[in-house]
C-alpha positions as CSV (number, residue, x, y, z in Angstrom):
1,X,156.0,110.4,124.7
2,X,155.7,111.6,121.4
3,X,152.2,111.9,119.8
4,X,151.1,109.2,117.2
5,X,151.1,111.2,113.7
6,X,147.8,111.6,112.2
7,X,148.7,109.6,108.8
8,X,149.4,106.3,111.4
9,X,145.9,106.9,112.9
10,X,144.2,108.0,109.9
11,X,145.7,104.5,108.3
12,X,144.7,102.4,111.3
13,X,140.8,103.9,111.6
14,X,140.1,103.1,108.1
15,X,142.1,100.1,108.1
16,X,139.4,98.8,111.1
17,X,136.1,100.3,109.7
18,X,137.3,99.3,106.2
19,X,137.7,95.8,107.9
20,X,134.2,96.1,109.3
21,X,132.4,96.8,106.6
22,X,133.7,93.9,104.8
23,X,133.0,91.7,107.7
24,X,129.2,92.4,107.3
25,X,129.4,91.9,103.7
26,X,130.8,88.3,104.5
27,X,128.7,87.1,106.9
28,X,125.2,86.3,104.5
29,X,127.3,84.2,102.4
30,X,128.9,82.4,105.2
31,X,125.7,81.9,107.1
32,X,123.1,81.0,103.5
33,X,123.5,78.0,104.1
34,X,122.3,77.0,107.2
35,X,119.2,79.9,107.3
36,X,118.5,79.0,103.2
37,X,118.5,75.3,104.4
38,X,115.6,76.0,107.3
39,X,113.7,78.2,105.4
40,X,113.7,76.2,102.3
41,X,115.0,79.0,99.9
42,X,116.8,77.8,96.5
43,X,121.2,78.0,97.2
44,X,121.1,80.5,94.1
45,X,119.8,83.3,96.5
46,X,122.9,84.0,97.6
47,X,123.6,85.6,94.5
48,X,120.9,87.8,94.8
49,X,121.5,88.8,97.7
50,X,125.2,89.7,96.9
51,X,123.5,91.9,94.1
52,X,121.5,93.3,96.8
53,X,124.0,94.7,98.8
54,X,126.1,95.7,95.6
55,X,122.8,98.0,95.0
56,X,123.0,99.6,98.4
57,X,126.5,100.5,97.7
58,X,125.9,102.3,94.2
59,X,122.6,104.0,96.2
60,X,124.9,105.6,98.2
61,X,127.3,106.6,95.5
62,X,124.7,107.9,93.5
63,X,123.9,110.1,96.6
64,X,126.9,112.2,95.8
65,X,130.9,112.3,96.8
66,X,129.7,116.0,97.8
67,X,127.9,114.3,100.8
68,X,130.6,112.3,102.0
69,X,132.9,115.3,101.8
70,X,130.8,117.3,104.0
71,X,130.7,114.7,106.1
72,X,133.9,113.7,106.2
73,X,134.9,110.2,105.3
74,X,135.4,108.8,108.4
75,X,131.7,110.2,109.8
76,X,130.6,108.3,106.7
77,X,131.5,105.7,107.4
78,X,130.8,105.3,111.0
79,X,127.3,106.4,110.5
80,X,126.7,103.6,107.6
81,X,128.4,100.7,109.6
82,X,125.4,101.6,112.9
83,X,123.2,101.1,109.6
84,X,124.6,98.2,108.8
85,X,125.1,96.7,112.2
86,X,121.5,97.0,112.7
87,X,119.9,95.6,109.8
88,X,121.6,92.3,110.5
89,X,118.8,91.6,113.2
90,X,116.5,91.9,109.9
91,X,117.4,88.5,108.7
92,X,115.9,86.6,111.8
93,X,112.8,86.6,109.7
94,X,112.0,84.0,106.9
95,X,111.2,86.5,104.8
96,X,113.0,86.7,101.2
97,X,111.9,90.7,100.8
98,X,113.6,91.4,104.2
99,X,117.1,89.3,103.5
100,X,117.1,91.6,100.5
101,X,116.3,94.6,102.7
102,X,119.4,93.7,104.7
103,X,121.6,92.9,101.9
104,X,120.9,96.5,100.6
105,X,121.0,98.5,103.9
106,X,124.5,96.6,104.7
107,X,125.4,97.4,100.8
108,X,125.9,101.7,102.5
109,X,129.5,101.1,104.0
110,X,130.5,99.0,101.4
111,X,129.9,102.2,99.1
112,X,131.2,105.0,101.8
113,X,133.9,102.8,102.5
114,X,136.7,103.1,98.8
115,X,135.8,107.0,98.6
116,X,136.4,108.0,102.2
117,X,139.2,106.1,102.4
118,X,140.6,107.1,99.4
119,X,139.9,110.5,100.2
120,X,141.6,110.7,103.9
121,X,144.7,108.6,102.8
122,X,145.4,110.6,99.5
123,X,145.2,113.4,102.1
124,X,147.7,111.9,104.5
125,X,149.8,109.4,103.2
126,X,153.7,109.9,101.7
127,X,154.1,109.8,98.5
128,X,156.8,107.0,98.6
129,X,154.5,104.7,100.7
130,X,151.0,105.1,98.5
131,X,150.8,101.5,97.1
132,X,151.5,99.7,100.5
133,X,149.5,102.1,102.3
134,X,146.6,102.1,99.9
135,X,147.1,98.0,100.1
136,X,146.8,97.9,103.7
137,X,143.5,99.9,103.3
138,X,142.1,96.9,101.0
139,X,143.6,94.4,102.7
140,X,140.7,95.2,105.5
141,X,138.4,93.3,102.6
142,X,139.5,90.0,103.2
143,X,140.8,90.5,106.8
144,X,136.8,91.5,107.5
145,X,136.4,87.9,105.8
146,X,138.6,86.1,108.1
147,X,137.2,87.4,111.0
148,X,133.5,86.4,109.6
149,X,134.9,82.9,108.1
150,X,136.5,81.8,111.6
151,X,134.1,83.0,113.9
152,X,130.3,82.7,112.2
153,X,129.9,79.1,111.3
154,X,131.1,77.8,115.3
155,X,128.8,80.4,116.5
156,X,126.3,78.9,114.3
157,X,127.3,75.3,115.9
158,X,127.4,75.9,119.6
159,X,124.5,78.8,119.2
160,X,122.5,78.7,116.1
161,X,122.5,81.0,113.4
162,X,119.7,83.6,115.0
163,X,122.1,83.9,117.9
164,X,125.6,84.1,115.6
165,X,124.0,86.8,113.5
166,X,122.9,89.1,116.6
167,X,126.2,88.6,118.2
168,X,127.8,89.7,115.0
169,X,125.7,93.0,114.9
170,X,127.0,93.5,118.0
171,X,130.8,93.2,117.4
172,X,130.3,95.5,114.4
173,X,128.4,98.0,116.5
174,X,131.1,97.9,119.0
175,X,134.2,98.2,116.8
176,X,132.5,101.0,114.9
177,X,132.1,102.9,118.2
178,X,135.6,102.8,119.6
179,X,136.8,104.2,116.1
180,X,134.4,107.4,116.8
181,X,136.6,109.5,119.2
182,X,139.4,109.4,116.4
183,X,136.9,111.1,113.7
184,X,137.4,115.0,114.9
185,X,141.2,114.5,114.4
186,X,141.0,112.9,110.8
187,X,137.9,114.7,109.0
188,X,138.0,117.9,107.6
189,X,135.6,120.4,109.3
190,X,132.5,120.0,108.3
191,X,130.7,122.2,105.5
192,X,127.1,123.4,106.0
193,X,123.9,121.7,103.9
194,X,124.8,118.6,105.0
195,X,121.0,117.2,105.2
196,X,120.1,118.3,101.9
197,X,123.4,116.8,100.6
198,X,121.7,113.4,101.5
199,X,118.9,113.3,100.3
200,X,119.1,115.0,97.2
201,X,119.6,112.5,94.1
202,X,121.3,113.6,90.8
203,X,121.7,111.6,87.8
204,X,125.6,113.0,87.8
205,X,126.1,111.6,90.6
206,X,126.8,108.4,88.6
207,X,127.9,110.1,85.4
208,X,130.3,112.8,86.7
209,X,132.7,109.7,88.9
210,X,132.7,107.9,85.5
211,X,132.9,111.0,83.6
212,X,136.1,111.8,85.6
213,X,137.9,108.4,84.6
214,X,138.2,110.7,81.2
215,X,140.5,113.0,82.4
216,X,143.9,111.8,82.9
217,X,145.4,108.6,80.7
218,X,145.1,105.7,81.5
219,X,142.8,105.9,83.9
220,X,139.5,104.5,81.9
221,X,141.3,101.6,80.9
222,X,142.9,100.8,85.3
223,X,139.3,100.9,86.0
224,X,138.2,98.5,83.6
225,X,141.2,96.1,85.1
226,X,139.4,96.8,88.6
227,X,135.9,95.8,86.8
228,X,136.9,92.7,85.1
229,X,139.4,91.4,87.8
230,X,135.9,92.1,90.1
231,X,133.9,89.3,88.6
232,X,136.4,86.2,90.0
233,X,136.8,87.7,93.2
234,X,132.6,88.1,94.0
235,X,132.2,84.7,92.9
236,X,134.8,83.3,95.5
237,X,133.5,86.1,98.0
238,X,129.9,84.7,97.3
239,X,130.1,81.6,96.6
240,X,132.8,79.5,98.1
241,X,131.1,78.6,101.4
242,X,128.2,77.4,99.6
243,X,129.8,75.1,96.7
244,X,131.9,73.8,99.7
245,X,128.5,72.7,101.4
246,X,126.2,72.4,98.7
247,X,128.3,70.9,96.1
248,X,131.2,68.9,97.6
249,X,129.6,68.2,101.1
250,X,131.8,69.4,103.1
251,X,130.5,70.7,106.6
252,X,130.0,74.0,107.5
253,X,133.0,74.2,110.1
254,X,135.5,73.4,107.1
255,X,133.9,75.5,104.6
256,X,134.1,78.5,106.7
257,X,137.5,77.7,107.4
258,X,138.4,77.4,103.7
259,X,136.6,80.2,103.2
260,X,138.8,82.4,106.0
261,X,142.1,81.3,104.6
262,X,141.3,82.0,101.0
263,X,140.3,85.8,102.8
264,X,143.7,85.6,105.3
265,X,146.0,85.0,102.3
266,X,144.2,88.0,100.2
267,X,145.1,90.4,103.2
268,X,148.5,88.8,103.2
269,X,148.6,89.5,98.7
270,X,147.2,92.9,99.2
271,X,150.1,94.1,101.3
272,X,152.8,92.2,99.5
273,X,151.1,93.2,95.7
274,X,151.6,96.8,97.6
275,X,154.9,96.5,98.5
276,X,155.7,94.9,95.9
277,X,154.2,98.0,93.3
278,X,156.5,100.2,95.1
279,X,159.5,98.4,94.9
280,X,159.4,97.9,90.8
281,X,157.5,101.1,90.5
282,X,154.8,99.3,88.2
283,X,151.7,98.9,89.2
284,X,150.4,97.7,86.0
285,X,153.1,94.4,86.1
286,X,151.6,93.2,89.5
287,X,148.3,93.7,88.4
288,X,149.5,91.7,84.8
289,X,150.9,88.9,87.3
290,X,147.5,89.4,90.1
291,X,145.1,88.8,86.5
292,X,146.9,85.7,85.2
293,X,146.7,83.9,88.7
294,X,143.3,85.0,89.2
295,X,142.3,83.7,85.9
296,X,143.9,80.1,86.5
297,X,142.9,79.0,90.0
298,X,139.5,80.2,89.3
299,X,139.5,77.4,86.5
300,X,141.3,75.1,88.0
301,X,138.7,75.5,91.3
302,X,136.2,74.2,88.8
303,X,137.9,70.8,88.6
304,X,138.0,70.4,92.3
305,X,135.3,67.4,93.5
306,X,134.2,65.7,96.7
307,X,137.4,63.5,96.2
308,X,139.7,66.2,97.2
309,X,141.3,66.4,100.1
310,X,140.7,69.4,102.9
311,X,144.3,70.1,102.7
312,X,144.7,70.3,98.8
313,X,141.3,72.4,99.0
314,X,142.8,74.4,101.9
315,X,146.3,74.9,99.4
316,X,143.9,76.1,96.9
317,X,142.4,78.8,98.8
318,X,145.2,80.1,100.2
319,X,147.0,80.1,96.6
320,X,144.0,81.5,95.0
321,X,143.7,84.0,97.7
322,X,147.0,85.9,97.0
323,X,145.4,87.1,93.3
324,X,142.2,86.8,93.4
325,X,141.7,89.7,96.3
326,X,145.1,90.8,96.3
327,X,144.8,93.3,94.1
328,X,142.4,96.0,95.0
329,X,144.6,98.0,96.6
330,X,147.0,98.4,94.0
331,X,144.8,99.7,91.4
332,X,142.8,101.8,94.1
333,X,146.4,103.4,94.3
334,X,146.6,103.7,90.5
335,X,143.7,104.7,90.1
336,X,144.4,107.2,92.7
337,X,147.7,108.1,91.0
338,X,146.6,108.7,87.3
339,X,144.1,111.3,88.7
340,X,144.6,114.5,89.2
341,X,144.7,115.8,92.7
342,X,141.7,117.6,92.7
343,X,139.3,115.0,91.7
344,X,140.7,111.9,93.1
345,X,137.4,111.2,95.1
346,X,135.6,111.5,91.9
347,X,138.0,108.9,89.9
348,X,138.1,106.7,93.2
349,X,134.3,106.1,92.9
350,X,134.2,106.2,89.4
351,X,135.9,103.4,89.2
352,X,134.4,102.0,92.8
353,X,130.9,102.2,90.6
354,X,132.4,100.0,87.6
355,X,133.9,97.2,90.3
356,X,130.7,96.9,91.8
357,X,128.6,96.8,89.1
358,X,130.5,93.7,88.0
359,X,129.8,92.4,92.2
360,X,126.0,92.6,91.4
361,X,126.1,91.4,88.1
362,X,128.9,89.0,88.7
363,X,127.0,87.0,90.8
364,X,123.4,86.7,89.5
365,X,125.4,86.0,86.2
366,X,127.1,83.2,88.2
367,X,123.9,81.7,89.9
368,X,121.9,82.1,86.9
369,X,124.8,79.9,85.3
370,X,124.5,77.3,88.3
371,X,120.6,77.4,88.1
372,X,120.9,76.1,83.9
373,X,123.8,74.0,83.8
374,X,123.2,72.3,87.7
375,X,126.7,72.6,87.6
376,X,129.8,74.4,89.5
377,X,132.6,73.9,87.4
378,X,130.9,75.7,84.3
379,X,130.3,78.5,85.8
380,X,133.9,78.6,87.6
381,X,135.8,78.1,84.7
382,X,133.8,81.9,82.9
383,X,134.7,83.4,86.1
384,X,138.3,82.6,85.5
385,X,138.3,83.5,81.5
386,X,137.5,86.8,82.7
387,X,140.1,87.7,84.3
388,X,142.3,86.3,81.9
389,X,140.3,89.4,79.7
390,X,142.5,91.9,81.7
391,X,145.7,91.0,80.1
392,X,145.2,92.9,76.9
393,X,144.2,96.1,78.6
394,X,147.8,96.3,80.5
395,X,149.8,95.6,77.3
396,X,151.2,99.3,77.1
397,X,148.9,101.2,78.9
398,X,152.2,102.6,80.5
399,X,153.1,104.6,77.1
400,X,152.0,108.1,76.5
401,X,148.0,107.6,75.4
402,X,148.1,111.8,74.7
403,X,146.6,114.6,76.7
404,X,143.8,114.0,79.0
405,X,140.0,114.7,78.0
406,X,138.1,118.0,79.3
């Protein structure tokens, strides 16, 4: 029997520790509400603690892309998931400074995890195949959110949510585990130095990824698209299980169920936005189409109420789903694209730095909106006007801009 070729298993290791990491970015806004309701803590924490792990993230990237390429991006990555598996147990505690801990500490992968992967795929995958590969990469995000939305809130029923959160550790540990055998076969070998790579800090670690957006055209103006589009997707992300309980009263069961679809369908849009961007050979059309949906169900998710149906709710989510997260993957590919070869993990977390800086602002901005007004729909309907912001930058950014900037 033929051997499996690498670029299959390198695509199916990050796909499952891509899908990982997201699942333990998922699973404090799935659970806030029922550890926030015991331990008395105001609903808008969830935001900051969004912003927390957004923080972790960009503490990693500011660590250095030298680190992860020494390394290697799958040893990255499996040695920030154990990190992140672990500092789950720290939210047993009804302690605000240790939920932000946690947030943070889970916040490494979810920095490790657009580098390395763009990094090994660029390495491996066909040319013809980039966008749908690169989208079944992101489509990990909301498959990690799935998993989290349809397993967390009956563990939480039948268990309680100290039980659901250890079990959960435990299932990231383990999937993180069986993906370490494949990591010889994937990474590069590894450089000396390692150890002081990972502890040194160096202000260009932020400026010289943003710095490289410069250097090819286009590429400063795809990464703002990433940044903007960014700001509806943490809000559903973040806050979608908890205006489902908090604001319309629906139970936690049907929230998190809501919740997974709206993440099933943006696995589902991330593969056919993918596909899709191959098969017109313009990535900058599906993200036109990707920021105009985004823009209107984010509104018209403002206008929903307690009158709603679950099914018309459920129709949303899965709608909203398809645009909302759909399109990471396709400008991670463009992104990827516009660079040139020898600094694509550079422009990948460049542009990585700018999306999550809009998932820790986007959020706080968002509860801090919530906290004024006391209302949801407010707050919604500038999440979805920001996406709409995205249209003028893809107006012609396929023409010739000139040469690119030393």
């Amino acid at each position: 029997m033929a051997a499996v070729p690498t670029w299959i298993v390198a695509i199916g290791v990050i796909l499952v520790l891509q899908t990982t990491s997201a699942y333990l970015s998922r699973l404090v806004p799935i659970v806030a509400p029922a550890f926030m309701g015991e331990f008395g803590w105001d609903a808008s924490l969830v935001g900051y603690l969004t912003a927390a792990n957004i923080v972790g993230a960009l503490f990693i990237l500011t660590i250095g892309i030298g680190a992860i390429r020494q390394l290697g991006g799958v040893l990255a990555l499996l040695v920030t998931l154990l990190i992140g598996a672990a500092s789950l147990l720290l939210l047993v505690a009804p302690s605000v400074a240790l939920a932000l801990l946690a947030s943070f500490l889970m916040g490494f992968s979810n920095g490790t995890a657009n580098p390395s992967g763009s990094e090994v795929l660029q390495r491996y995958t066909p040319q013809a195949h980039r966008n749908f590969v690169f989208s079944i990469k992101q489509a990990g995000v909301p498959l990690g959110g799935v998993v989290a939305g349809l397993t967390i809130p009956p563990l939480v029923d039948a268990f309680g949510w100290r039980t659901a959160l250890v079990v959960a550790a435990a299932g990231a540990a383990v999937a993180t585990l069986l993906m370490w055998p494949f990591q010889p076969r994937i990474d590069p070998p590894r450089q000396p130095m390692v150890a002081a790579t990972l502890i040194s800090f160096r202000l260009s670690s932020v400026i010289v990824p943003l710095r490289s957006l410069r250097r090819a055209p286009g590429l400063v103006r795809i990464a703002w698209v990433g940044a903007i589009m960014a700001i509806a997707q943490s809000v559903w992300f973040t806050f979608t299980a908890t205006y489902l309980v908090l604001g319309l009263g629906l139970s936690l069961g049907v929230a998190g169920l809501i919740f997974a679809v709206m993440q099933a369908s943006g696995a589902i849009g991330r593969v056919m936005m993918g596909f899709v961007a191959d098969r017109v050979a313009s990535s900058t059309t599906t993200l036109t189409i990707a920021a105009t949906g985004s823009g209107l169900f984010t509104i018209l998710f403002g206008f929903t109420s307690a009158s709603w149906p679950v099914w018309a709710l459920l129709l949303l989510a899965a709608a909203a789903g398809m645009v909302v997260a759909g399109w990471n993957g396709v400008q991670i590919a463009e992104v990827a694209h516009r660079s040139p070869p020898e600094l694509v993990a550079e422009t990948a977390a460049g542009s990585v730095i700018m999306v999550f800086l809009s998932n820790m602002f986007g959020p706080v901005a968002f509860a801090a909106a919530v906290y004024l007004t006391g209302r949801y729909d407010i707050a919604l309907w500038g999440a979805g006007a920001c996406s709409l912001l995205c249209l003028p930058l893809l107006i012609g950014i396929d023409r010739k801009e000139g040469p690119p900037t030393a």
